[in-house]
VEXDREN-2710 file (C-alpha; in Angstrom, 1 decimal):
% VEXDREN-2710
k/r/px/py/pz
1/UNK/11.1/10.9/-1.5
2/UNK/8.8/14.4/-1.0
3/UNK/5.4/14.0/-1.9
4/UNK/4.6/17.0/-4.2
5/UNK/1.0/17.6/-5.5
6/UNK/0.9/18.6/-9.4
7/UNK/-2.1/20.0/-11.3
8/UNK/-3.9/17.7/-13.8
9/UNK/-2.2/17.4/-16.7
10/UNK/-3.8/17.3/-20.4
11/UNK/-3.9/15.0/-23.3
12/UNK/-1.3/17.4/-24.9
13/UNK/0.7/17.4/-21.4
14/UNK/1.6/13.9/-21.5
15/UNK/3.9/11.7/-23.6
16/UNK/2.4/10.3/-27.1
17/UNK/0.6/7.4/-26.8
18/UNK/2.7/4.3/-28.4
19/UNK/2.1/3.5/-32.1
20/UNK/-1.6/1.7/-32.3
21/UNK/-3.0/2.9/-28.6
22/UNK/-5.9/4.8/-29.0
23/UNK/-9.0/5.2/-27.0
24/UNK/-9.0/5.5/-22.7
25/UNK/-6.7/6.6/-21.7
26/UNK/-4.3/7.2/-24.9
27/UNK/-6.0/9.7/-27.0
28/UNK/-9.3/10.4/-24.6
29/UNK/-9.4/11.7/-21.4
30/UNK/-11.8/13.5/-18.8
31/UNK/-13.4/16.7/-19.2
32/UNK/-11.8/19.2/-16.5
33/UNK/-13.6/19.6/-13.3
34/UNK/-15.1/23.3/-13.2
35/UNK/-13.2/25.8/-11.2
36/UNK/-15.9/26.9/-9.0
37/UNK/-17.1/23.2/-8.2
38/UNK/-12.9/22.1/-8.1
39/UNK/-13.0/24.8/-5.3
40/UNK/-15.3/22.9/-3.3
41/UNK/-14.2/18.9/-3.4
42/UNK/-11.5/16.9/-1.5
43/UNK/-8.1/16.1/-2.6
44/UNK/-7.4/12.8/-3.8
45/UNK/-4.3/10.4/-3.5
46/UNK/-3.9/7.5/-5.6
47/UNK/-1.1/4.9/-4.4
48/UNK/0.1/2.6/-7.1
49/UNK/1.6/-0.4/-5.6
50/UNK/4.0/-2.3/-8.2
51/UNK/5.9/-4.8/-8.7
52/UNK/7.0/-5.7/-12.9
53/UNK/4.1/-4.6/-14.2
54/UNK/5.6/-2.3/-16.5
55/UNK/3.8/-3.6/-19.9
56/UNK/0.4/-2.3/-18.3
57/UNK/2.0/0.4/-15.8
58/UNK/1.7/3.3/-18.2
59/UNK/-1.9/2.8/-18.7
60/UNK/-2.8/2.5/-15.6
61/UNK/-0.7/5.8/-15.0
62/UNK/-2.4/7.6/-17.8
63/UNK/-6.1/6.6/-16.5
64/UNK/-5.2/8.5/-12.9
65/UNK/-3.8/11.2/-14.5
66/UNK/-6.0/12.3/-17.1
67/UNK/-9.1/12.4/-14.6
68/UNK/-9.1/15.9/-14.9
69/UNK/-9.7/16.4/-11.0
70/UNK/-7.3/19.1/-10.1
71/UNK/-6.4/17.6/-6.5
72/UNK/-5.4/14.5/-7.3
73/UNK/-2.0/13.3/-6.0
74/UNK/0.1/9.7/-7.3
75/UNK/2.4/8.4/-5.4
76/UNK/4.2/4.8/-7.1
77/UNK/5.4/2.7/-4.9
78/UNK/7.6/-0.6/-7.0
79/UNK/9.2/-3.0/-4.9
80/UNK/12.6/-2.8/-6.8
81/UNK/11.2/-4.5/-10.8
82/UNK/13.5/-5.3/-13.0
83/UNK/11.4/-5.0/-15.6
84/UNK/11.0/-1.6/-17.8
85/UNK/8.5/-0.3/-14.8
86/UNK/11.5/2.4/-13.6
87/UNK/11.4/3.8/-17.3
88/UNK/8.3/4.3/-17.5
89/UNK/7.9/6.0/-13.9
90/UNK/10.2/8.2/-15.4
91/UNK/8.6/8.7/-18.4
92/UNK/5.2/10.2/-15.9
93/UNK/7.6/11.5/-13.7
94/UNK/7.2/15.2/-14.3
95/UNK/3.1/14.5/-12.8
96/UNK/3.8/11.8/-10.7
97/UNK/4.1/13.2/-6.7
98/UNK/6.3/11.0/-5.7
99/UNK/7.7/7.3/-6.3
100/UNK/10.1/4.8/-4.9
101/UNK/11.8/1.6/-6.4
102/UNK/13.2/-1.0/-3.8
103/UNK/12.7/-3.8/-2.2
104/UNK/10.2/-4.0/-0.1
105/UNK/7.9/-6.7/2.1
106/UNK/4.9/-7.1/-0.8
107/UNK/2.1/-5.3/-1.9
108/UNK/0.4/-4.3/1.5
109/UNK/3.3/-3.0/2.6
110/UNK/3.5/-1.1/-0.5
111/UNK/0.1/0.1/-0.2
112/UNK/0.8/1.7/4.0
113/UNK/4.2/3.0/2.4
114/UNK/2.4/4.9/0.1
115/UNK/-0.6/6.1/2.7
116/UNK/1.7/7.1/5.0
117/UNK/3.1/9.9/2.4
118/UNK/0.1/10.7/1.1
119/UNK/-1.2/14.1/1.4
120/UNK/-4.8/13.8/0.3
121/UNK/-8.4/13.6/2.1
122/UNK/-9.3/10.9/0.1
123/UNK/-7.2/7.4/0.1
124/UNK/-7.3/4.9/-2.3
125/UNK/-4.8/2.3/-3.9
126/UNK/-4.7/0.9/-7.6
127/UNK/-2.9/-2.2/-8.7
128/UNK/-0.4/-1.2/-11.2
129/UNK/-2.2/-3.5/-14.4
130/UNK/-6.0/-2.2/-13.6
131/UNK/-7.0/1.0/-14.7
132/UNK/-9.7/3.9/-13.6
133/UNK/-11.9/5.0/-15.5
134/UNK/-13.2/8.3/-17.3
135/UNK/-14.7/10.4/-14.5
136/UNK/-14.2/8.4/-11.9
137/UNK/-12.5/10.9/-9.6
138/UNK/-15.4/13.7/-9.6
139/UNK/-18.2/11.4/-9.6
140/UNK/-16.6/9.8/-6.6
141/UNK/-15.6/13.2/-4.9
142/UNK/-19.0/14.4/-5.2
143/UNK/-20.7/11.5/-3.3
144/UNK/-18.0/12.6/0.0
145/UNK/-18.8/16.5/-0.6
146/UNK/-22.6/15.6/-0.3
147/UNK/-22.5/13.3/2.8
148/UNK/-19.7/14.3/5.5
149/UNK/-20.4/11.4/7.3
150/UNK/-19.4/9.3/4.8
151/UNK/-16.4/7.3/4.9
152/UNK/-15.8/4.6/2.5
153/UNK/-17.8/4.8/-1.7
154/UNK/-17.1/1.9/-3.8
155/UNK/-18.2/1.9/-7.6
156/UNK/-19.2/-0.8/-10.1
157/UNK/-16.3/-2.3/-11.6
158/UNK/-15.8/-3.4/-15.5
159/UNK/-13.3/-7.0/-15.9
160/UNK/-10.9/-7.0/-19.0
161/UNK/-8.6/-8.5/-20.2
162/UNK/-4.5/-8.4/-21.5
163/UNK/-5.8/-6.0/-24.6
164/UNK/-8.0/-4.1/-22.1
165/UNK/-11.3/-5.4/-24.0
166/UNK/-14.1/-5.2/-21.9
167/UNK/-15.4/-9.1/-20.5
168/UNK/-18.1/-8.4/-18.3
169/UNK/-19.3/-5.8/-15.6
170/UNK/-19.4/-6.3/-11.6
171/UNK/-21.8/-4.4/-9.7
172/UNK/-21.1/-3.5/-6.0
173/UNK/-22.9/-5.1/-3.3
174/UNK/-24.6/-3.3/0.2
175/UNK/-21.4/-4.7/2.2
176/UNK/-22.4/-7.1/5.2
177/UNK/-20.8/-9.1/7.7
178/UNK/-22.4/-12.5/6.7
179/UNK/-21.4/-12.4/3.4
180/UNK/-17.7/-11.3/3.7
181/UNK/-17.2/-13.8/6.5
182/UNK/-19.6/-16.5/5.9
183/UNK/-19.3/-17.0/2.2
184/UNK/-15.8/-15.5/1.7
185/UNK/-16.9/-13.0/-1.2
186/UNK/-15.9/-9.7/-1.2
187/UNK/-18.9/-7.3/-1.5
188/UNK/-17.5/-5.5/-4.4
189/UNK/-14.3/-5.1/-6.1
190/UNK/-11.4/-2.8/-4.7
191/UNK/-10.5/-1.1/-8.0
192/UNK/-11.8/2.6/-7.6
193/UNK/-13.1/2.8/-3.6
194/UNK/-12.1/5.8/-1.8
195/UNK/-11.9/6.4/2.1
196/UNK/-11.3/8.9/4.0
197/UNK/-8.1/9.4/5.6
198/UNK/-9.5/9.1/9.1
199/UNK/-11.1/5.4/8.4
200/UNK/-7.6/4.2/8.8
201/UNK/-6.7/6.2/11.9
202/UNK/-9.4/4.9/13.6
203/UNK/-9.1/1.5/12.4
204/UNK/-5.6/1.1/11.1
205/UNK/-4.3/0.6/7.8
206/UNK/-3.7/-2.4/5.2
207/UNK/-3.0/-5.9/7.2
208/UNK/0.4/-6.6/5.9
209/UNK/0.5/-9.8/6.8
210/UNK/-2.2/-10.4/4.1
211/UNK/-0.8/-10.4/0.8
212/UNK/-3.8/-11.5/-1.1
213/UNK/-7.0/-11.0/0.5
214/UNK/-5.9/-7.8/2.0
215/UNK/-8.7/-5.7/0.7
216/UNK/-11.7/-8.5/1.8
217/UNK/-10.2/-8.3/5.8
218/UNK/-9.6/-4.3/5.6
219/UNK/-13.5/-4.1/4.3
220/UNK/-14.4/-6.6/7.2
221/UNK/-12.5/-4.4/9.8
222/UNK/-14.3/-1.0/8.9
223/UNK/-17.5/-2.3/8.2
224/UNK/-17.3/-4.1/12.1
225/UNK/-16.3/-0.7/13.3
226/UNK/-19.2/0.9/11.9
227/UNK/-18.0/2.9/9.4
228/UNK/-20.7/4.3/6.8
229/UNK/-20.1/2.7/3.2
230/UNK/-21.8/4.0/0.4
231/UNK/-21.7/2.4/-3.6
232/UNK/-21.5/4.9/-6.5
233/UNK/-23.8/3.4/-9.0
234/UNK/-21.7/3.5/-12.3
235/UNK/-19.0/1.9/-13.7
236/UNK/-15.9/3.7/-12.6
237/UNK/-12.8/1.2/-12.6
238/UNK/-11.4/-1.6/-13.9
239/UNK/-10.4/-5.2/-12.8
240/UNK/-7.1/-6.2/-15.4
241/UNK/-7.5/-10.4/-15.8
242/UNK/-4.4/-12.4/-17.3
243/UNK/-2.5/-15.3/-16.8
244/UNK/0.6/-13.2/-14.9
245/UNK/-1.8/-11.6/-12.3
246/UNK/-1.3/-12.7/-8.6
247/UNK/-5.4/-13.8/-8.9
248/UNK/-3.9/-16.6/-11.4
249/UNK/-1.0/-18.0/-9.1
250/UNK/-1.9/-17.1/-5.5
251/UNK/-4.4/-19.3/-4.7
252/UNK/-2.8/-21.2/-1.7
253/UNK/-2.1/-17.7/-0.1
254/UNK/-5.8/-16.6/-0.6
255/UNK/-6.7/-19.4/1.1
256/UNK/-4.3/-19.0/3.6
257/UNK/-5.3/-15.5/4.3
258/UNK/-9.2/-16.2/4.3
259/UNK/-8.5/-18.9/7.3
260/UNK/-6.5/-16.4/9.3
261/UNK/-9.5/-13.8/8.8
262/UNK/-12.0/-16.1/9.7
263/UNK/-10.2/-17.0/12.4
264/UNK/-9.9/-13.8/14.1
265/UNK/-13.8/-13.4/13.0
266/UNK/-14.8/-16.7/15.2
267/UNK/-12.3/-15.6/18.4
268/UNK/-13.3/-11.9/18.5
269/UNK/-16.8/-11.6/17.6
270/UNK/-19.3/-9.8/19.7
271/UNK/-22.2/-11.8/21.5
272/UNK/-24.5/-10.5/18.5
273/UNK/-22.6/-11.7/15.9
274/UNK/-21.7/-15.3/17.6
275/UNK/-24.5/-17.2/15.7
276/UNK/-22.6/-15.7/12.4
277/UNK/-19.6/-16.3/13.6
278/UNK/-20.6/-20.5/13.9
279/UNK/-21.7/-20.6/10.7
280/UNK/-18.0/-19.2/9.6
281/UNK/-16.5/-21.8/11.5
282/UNK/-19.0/-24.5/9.6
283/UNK/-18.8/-23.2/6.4
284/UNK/-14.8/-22.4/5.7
285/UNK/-13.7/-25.4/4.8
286/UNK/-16.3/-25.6/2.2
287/UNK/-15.2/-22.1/0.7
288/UNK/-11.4/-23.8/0.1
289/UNK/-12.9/-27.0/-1.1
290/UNK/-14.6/-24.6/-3.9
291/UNK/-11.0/-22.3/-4.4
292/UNK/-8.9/-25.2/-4.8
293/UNK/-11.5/-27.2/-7.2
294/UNK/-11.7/-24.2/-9.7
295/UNK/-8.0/-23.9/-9.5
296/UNK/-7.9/-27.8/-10.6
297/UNK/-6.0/-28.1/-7.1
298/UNK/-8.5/-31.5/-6.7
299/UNK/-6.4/-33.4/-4.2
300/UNK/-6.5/-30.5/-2.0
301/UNK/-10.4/-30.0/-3.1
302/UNK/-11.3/-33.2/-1.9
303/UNK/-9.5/-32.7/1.6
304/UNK/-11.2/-29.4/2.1
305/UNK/-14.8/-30.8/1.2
306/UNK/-14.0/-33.8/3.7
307/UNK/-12.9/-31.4/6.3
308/UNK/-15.9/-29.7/6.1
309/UNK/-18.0/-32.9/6.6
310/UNK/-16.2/-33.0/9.7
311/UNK/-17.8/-29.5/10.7
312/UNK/-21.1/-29.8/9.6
313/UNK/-22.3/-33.4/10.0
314/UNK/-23.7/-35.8/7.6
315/UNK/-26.0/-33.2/6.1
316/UNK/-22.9/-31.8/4.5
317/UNK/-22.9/-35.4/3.0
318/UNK/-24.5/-35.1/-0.6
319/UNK/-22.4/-31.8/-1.5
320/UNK/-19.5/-33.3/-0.4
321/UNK/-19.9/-36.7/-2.3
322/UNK/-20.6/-34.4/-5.4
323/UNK/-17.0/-32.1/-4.9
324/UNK/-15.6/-35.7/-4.3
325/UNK/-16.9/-36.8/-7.3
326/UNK/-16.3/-34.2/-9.6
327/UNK/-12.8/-33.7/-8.5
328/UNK/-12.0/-37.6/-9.3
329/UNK/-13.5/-37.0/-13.1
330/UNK/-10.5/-34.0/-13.7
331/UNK/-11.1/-32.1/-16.6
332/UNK/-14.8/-33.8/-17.4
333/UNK/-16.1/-32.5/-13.7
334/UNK/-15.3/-28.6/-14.4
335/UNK/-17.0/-29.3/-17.8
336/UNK/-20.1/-31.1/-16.5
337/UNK/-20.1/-28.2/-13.3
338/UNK/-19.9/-25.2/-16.2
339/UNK/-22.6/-27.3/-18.1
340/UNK/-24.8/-27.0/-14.6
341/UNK/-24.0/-23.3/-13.7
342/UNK/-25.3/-22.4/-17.4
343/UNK/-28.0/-24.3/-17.2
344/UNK/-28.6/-22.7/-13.7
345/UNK/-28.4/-19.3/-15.3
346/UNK/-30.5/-19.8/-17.8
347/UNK/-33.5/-20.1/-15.1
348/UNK/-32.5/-17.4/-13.7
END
């Protein structure tokens, strides 16, 4: 495959929408970036990593390309689907750059396949069921032509669901080691970041090894490196939930994945960061105890929470009795624990 770059195409460019589609990004798209101001901003590639997605592929498709930004380079990289994602590739293909469908070793694989081709200053990658969203190429561009030493922007992200209905909105968070390694939470969502292509020179591309928390380990990475983040204050991409997305099924390998970060956290980390690092170590278990409850994994809840009595002493003791508890009730303990969180909100 030869990456090729393609201007931005129009609403009129592309195929119809299907019969009832209207809306982003069927029958509205972004206004086209001036000339002069065009003349003056990075070029962009998008990498779509997929594997049968093809009932939401074409709208994620349509939401890169009707951005309007005139630099902006897609590259689709399926792992071989079997699905009806080839058709619609080639449905796009006259604006995609490039794409590929074959096997391949999962989605960060994918994701370095497609970075390695790419041709733009800016890299990003966008599952092939979430979508961008109007504007969000310039209004990220801009924040890199106004700060050189800029290397990562990240953007407030919108959930939704199957029909694309809006759920609820996630602002970005200041990212910081405690947080990302501590309490295993990602400080904001990876739909619609940007980097420059030089973050991953210097400190390498997407962990393949990860195939779930890939995007929590790579933040952790540049942010130790000292690489300047930035967050674009509006909401700019979006965050597909539904019962077929890897979220739903994964969450063994997320688990699996948060350990092994952790764990190079803890073995590696500098004589500043060691007091951090302990509280990792003390606290991991704890994070898998709470994974594995909310996925109604409770056996495996009740093991984590114990391990983690283990690593933090008897204080740990009246958290742990509650997972314990809660996890022997089934179905009545995630009712009484969303009874407590509302309640808890409500204070708020």
């Amino acid at each position: 495959m030869t990456a090729r770059k393609w201007p931005s195409p129009s609403l009129a460019d592309l195929p119809a929408p299907p019969p009832g589609k209207t809306g982003w990004p069927w029958t509205e798209a972004s206004p086209a970036v001036p000339a002069d101001e065009a003349a003056r901003l990075p070029s962009i590639t998008v990498v779509v990593p997929s594997y049968q997605q093809g009932a939401f592929l074409e709208e994620t498709l349509r939401s890169i390309l009707l951005q309007g930004y005139p630099d902006l380079e897609v590259l689709v990289m399926d792992g071989g689907s079997k699905d009806d994602t080839v058709a619609v590739i080639q449905k796009y293909e006259p604006w995609i750059a490039g794409w590929v469908s074959e096997k391949d070793g999962g989605q960060s694989a994918a994701i370095n396949k497609g970075w390695r081709r790419a041709s733009g200053q800016l890299l990003t990658w966008l599952n092939s069921d979430d979508l961008l969203l109007p504007g969000w190429a310039l209004a990220m561009a801009r924040a890199f032509a106004a700060d050189e030493a800029l290397d990562l922007a990240y953007c407030d992200v919108h959930v939704i669901d199957v029909e694309s209905r809006f759920l609820w909105n996630v602002e970005g968070l200041a990212p910081e080691v405690s947080y990302t390694v501590v309490m295993w939470r990602t400080p904001f969502f990876q739909q619609g970041f940007l980097a420059r292509r030089r973050v991953f020179e210097a400190c390498g591309y997407v962990d393949e090894s990860m195939h779930f928390a890939m995007d929590t380990e790579l933040w952790l990475r540049v942010l130790l490196a000292g690489r300047k983040f930035a967050r674009v204050p509006r909401s700019l991409g979006a965050l597909r939930v539904h019962p077929a997305t890897k979220t739903s099924k994964m969450y063994r390998t997320l688990i699996a994945n948060m350990f092994e970060m952790t764990k190079r956290f803890i073995d590696s980390a500098p004589p500043e960061l060691r007091e951090v690092a302990e509280r990792a170590r003390r606290r991991q278990h704890w994070n898998a105890a709470h994974i594995n409850y909310d996925n109604r994994d409770h056996v495996e809840a009740r093991r984590s929470a114990l391990r983690h009595l283990g690593d933090e002493g008897w204080r740990a003791l009246p958290r742990v009795a509650g997972m314990v508890t809660l996890s022997l009730l089934g179905d009545p303990g995630h009712e009484l624990l969303a009874l407590w969180r509302r309640g808890k909100t409500a204070v708020r």
